[in-house]
C-alpha positions as CSV (number, residue, x, y, z in Angstrom):
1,X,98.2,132.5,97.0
2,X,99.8,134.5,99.5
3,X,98.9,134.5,103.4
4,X,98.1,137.8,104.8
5,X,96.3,136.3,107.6
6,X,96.0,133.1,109.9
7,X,93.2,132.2,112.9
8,X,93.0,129.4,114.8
9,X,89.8,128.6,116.8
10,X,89.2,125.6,118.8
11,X,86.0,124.6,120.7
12,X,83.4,121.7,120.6
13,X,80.7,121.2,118.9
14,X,77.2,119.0,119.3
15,X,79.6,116.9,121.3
16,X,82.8,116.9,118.8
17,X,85.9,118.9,119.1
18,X,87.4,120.6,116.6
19,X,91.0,122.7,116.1
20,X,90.8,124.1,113.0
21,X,93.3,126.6,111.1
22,X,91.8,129.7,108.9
23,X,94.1,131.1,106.4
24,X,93.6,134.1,105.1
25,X,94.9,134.7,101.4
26,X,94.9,136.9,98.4
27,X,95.3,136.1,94.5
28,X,95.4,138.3,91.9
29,X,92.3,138.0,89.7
30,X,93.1,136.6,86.6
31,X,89.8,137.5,84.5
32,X,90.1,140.5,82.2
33,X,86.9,142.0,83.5
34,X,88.8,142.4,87.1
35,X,91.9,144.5,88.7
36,X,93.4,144.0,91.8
37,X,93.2,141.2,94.3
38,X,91.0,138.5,95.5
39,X,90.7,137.8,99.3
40,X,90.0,134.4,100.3
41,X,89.2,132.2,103.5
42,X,90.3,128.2,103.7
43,X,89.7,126.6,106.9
44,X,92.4,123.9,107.7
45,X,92.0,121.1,110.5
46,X,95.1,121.3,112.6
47,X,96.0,117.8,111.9
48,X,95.9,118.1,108.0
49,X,98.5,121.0,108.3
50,X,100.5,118.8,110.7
51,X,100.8,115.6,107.5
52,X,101.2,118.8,105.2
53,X,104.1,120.1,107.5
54,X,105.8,116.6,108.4
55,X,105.5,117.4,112.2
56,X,103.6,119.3,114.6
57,X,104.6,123.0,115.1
58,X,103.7,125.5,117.6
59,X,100.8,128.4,116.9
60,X,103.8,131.1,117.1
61,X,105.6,129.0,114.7
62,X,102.3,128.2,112.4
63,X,101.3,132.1,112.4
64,X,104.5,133.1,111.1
65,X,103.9,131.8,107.7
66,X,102.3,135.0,107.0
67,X,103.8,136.5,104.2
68,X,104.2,133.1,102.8
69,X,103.1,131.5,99.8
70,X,100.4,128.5,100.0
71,X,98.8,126.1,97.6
72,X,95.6,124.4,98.8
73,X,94.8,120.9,97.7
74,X,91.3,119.1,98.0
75,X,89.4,115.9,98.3
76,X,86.5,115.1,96.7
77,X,84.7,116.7,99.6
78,X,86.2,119.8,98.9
79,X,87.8,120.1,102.4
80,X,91.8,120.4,102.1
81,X,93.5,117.3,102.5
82,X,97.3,118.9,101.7
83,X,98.8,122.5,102.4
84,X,101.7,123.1,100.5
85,X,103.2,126.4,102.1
86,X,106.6,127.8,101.3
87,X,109.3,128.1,103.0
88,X,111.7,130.7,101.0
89,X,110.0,134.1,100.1
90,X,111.7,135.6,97.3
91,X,113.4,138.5,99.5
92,X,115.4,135.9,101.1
93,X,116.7,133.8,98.0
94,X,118.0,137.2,96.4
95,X,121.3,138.0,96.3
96,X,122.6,141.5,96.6
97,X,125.8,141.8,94.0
């Protein structure tokens, strides 16, 4: 999946806070009864992406993994519990001859 889109939103609620992380992504559909794209939402608690990232980063820094690509991974509860995002794109692993 690649991230064409991240928002964070933070507040309370019934009492709890939250800081959650909503990544924005497309995929290409796979099916052969589709063309194009497929535009998807996973929210993200702030504190699984820091475990996924192996340390805490600023929003500036988190927001410019757009472009990225990201692989979700879930718990039985279906909430992510790992965020695998890369770190090279392939425009800067190519060499120019």
């Amino acid at each position: 999946m690649k991230i064409i889109g991240i928002e964070e939103k933070i507040g309370e609620y019934q009492g709890s806070s939250y800081h959650n992380l909503y990544f924005y992504c497309t995929e290409a559909l796979k099916s052969e009864k589709s063309a194009g794209s497929e535009v998807s939402s996973v929210k993200v608690k702030y504190d699984t992406l820091i475990v996924s990232l192996g340390k805490a980063h600023t929003i500036a820094e988190i927001f410019g993994f757009v472009g990225k690509d990201v692989e979700f991974y879930y718990n039985e509860f279906l909430n992510v519990k790992f965020a695998n995002i890369a770190t090279t794109t392939k425009e800067n692993t190519d060499t120019k001859a």
